[in-house]
Phi, psi and omega in degrees: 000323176311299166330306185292344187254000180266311182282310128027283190300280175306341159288315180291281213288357181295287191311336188264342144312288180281006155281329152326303166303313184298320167310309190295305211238005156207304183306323186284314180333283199296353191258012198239021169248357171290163173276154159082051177057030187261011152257000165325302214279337186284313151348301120342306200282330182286266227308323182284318170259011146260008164284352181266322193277316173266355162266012138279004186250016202243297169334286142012269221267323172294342181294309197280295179334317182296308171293285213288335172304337163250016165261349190246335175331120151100017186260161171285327209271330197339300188304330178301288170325292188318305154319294191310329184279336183281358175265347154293318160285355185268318184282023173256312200291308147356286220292289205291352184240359181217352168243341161316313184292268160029271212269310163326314168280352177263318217306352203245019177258170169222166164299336158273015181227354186280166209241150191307310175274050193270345165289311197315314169287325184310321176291329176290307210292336180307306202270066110290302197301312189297303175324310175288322180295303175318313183285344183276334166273347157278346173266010138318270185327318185297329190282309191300320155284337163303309176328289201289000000 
């Protein structure tokens, strides 16, 4: 059973890794190269339907993290685990004190409503986000090596 929650596990944080990156390293790019602001509104709407959707998947992947870091105590992969779920808990901690506020405030803009320094904020929150992808793919690699 350990094995099946073990593997579980690196799949859910596999996957939200790589919806993560994928933000990081193309949608946003490709939405801050249309012309005339034409990733505002795609902005605005990715904040409003992936603000709803990842903090169950964030939530989530520290829950399995947990579980499986205590079904495995005292196990060799155990330590692993353990790091890997606490970097998981520093991106849940990241996401509420430094991309939430954010992301809250994009999720609510519109083109009569967006606020003058509205790249500056998008821009802060983009150097938020690579930081938290970093830390969510070394607690990734940890989870996979624990795997293994």
């Amino acid at each position: 059973m350990q094995h099946i929650l073990a593997i579980v596990t690196v799949v859910v944080v596999g996957v939200m890794v790589g919806v993560e990156f994928a933000v990081a390293a193309f949608v946003n790019p490709i939405l801050d190269r249309l012309p005339n602001d034409g990733g505002l509104a795609a902005r605005s709407d990715g904040a409003r339907v992936l603000g709803k959707v990842m903090p169950f998947w964030y939530i989530g992947s520290v829950v399995l993290g947990s579980v499986w870091a205590a079904s495995a105590w005292g196990d060799a992969e155990a330590r692993l685990v353990v790091t890997a779920t606490a970097l998981l808990v520093l991106s849940v901690l990241m996401s509420i004190a430094l991309l939430v506020p954010i992301n809250s405030r994009v999720a609510e803009w519109t083109r009569e409503s967006v606020p003058a320094d509205w790249k500056r904020q998008v821009g802060r929150w983009d150097r938020f986000h690579y930081v938290r992808v970093a830390v969510i793919v070394a607690a990734f690699v940890l989870l996979v090596v624990g795997l293994a």
